[in-house]
C-alpha positions as CSV (number, residue, x, y, z in Angstrom):
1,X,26.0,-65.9,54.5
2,X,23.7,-68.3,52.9
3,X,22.0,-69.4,56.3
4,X,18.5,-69.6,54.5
5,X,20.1,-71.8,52.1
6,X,18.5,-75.6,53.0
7,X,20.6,-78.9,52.9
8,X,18.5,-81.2,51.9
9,X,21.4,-83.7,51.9
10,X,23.9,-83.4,54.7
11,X,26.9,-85.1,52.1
12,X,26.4,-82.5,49.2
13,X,29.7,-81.0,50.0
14,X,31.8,-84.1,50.2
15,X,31.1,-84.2,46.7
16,X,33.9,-83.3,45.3
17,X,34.3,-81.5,41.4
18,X,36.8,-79.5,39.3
19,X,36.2,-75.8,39.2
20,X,38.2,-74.5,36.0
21,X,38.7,-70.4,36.5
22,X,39.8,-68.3,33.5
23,X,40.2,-64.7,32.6
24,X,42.3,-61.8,31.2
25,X,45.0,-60.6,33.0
26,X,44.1,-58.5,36.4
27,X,40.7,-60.2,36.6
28,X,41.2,-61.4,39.9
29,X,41.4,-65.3,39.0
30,X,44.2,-66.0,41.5
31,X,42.9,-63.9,44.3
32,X,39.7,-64.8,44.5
33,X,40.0,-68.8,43.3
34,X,42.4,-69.1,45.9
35,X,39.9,-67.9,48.3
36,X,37.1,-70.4,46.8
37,X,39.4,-72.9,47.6
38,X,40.4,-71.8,51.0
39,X,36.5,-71.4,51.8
40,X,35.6,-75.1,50.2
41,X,38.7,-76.9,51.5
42,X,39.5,-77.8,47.9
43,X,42.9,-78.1,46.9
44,X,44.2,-74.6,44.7
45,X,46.1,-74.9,41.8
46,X,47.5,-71.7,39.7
47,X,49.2,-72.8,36.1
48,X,50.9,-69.8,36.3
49,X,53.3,-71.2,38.8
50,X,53.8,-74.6,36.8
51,X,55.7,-72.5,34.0
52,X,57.6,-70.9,36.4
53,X,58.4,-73.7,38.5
54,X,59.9,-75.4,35.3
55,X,61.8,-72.0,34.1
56,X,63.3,-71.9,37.2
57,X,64.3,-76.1,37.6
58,X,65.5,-76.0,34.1
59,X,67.6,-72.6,34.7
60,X,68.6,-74.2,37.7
61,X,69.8,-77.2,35.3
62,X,71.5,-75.3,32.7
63,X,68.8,-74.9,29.9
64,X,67.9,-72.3,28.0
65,X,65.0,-71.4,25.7
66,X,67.1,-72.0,22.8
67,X,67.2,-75.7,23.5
68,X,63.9,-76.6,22.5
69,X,64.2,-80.8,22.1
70,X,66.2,-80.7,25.7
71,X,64.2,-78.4,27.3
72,X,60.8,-81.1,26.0
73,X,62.5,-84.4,27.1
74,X,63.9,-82.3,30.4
75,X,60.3,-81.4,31.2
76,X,58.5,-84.6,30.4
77,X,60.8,-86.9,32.7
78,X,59.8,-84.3,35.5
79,X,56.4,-84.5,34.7
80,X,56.3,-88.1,34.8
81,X,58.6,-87.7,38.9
82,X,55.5,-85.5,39.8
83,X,53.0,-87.2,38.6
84,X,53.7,-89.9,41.1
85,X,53.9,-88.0,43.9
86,X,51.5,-85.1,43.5
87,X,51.2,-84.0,47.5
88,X,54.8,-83.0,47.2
89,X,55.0,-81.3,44.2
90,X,51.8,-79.3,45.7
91,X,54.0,-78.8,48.9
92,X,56.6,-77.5,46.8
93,X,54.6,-75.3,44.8
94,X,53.2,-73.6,48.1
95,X,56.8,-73.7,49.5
96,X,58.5,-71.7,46.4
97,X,55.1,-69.5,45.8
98,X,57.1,-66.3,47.2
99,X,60.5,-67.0,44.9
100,X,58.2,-68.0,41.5
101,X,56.5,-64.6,42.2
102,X,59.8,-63.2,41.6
103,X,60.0,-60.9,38.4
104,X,63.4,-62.6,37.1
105,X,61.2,-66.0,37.2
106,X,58.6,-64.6,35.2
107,X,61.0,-63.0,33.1
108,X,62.4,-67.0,32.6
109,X,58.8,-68.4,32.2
110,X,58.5,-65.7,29.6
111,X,61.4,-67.1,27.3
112,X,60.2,-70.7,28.2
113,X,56.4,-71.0,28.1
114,X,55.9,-69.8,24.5
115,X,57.4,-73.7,23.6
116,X,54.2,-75.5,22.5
117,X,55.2,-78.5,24.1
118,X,56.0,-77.6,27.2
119,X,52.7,-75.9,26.7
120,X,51.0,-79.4,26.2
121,X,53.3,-80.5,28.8
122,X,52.0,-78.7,31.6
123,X,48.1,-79.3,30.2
124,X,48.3,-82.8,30.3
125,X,50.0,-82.8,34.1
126,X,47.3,-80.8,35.5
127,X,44.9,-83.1,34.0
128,X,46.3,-86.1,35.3
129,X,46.7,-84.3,38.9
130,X,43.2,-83.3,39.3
131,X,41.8,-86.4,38.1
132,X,40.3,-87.3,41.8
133,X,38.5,-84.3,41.7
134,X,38.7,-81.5,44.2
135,X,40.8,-78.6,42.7
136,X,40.4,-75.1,41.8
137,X,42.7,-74.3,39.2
138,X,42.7,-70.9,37.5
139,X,44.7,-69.8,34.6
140,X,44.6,-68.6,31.1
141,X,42.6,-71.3,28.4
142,X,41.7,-73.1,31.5
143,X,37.7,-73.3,30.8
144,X,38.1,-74.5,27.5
145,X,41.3,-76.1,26.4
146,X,43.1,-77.5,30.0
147,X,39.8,-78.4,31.6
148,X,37.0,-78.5,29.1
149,X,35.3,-81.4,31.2
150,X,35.4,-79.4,34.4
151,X,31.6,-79.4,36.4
152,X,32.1,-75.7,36.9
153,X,33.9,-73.3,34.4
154,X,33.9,-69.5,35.3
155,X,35.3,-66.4,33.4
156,X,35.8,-63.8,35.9
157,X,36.4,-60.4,34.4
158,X,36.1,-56.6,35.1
159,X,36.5,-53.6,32.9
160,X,40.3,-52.6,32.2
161,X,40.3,-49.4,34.4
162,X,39.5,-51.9,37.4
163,X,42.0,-54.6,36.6
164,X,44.4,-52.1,35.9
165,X,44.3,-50.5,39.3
166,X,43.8,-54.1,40.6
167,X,46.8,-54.8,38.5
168,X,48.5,-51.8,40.0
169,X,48.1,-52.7,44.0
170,X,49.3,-55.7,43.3
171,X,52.6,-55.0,41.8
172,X,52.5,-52.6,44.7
173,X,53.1,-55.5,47.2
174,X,55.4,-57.3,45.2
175,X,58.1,-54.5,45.3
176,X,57.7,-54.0,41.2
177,X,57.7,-50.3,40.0
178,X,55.9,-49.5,37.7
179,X,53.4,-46.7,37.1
180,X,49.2,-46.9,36.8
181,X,50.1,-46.1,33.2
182,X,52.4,-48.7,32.4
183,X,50.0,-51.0,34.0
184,X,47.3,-50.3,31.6
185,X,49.4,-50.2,28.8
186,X,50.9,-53.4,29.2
187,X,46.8,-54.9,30.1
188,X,45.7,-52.9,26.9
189,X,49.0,-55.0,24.8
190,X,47.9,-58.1,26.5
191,X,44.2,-58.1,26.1
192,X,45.0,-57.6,22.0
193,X,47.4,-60.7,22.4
194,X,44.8,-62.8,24.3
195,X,41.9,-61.4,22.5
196,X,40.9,-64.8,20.9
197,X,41.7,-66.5,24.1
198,X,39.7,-64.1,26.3
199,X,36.7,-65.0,23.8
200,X,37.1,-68.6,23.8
201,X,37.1,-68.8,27.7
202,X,33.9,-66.6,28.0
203,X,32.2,-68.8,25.5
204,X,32.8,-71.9,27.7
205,X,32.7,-70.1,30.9
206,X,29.8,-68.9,33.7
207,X,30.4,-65.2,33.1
208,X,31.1,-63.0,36.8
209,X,32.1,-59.2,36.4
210,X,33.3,-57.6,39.6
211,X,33.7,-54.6,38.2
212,X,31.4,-53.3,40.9
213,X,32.1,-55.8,43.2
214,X,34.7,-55.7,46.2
215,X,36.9,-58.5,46.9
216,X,34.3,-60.0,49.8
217,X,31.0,-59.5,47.2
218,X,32.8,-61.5,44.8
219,X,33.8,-64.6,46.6
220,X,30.4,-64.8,48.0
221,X,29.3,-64.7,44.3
222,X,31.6,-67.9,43.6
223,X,30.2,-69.7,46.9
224,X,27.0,-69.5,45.9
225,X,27.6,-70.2,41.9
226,X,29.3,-73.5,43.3
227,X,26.5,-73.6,46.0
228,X,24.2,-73.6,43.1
229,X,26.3,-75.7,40.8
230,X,26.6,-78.5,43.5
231,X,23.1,-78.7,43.8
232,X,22.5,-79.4,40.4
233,X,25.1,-82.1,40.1
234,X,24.4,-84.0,43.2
C-alpha cells in the first residue's frame, strides 16, 4: 500500500508527533490505534488502562472509593514514581494488559475514575509521558481536553449497530456474557452519558467512520491520514 506515494525526504518518518484518538464506546479506538502504532513503531498508550492500573494498586493497597483525599495523595505520589521511569511503567502496563482487562478491574475503575482528581491526575501524567513525542494514545476526551496540542487528532466512529456487534465480538473473547441486546443497550445508555463528550471530540478531531469499512480498510485509512499529516508538518 501506498507504493506510488513519493518521499521526497528519506527522514520524514523519524519525525516523531502525538496522535490523540477519541471516540464513543465500540468505535474501534483501541483496536485500530494500537495497530497505527504497531505499523509506525510509535509507542501505544490506552487511558483506559491507567484508571485501571490505579483501581487495582490502590485495591491492592487497601483503598476504597470512599476515601477520596487518600485515594488523591495515594495516586499523585505514584504519579510522580512513574513519571521518572516511564519505560517501566509502559512495561508494566503491557505486562498487566490481560489482568486490567478483567471485568472485576473495570468494575474497580468504575467506583474510582468518577474522582475528578484522579481524573486530572491521570491527564496531567500522560501529558508529561508523551512529552518527547512518539505516542498514540486513544481514549475518551483525548482530542480535546488530554491532548488538545496533539499534531494529529482523530475521532473514529461508526453507526451504533456496528459498534455494537463490534462491541459484541469483543466481549466474546474476553469470556463476558452478555447478549447483542445488552450490548446495545448499555452503548445506547453510554452514548446519552457521553453525548457532550462525543461532540466535543468530533469538533477537535479528523472525522473517520468505518462503518463500512473492515478492520484492514480502516488502518490503511489512519496510515495515510498520518502519511498525509506528516507531510504537512515536516
Amino acid at each position: 500500500m501506498f507504493s506510488n506515494y513519493k518521499l521526497d525526504n528519506k527522514n520524514i518518518f523519524k519525525m516523531k508527533v502525538n496522535i490523540a484518538i477519541d471516540g464513543p464506546a465500540g468505535s474501534g479506538k483501541t483496536t485500530l490505534g494500537r495497530e497505527l502504532a504497531q505499523r509506525i513503531n510509535y509507542q501505544f498508550l490506552d487511558s483506559g488502562l491507567f484508571y485501571r492500573y490505579f483501581a487495582k494498586i490502590l485495591n491492592e493497597n487497601g483503598y476504597n472509593s470512599s476515601e477520596k483525599e487518600k485515594v488523591i495523595e495515594f495516586c499523585s505520589q505514584k504519579k510522580v514514581v512513574i513519571a521518572k521511569d516511564p519505560q517501566l511503567f509502559f512495561q508494566q502496563l503491557e505486562d498487566q494488559q490481560t489482568v486490567l482487562s478483567k471485568p472485576e478491574i473495570s468494575n474497580l475503575a468504575s467506583l474510582f475514575s468518577p474522582i475528578q482528581e484522579l481524573r486530572q491526575i491521570v491527564r496531567e501524567l500522560i501529558r508529561e509521558l508523551v512529552k518527547n513525542k512518539g505516542f498514540v494514545v486513544v481514549g475518551r476526551d483525548m482530542t480535546f481536553k488530554v491532548l488538545p496540542e496533539a499534531e494529529i487528532k482523530i475521532f473514529l466512529t461508526a453507526n451504533q449497530s456496528k459498534r455494537a456487534e463490534r462491541r459484541y465480538q469483543q466481549l466474546k473473547e474476553s469470556k463476558e456474557h452478555l447478549s447483542l441486546e445488552e450490548v446495545k443497550k448499555d452503548l445506547v445508555e453510554r452514548d446519552k452519558r457521553d453525548e457532550w463528550n462525543i461532540i466535543q471530540a468530533e469538533k477537535s478531531g479528523i472525522k473517520i467512520d468505518t462503518s463500512n469499512l473492515t478492520s484492514a480498510e480502516s488502518i490503511e485509512k489512519l496510515y495515510k491520514l498520518y502519511w498525509e499529516k506528516i507531510q504537512e508538518i515536516k
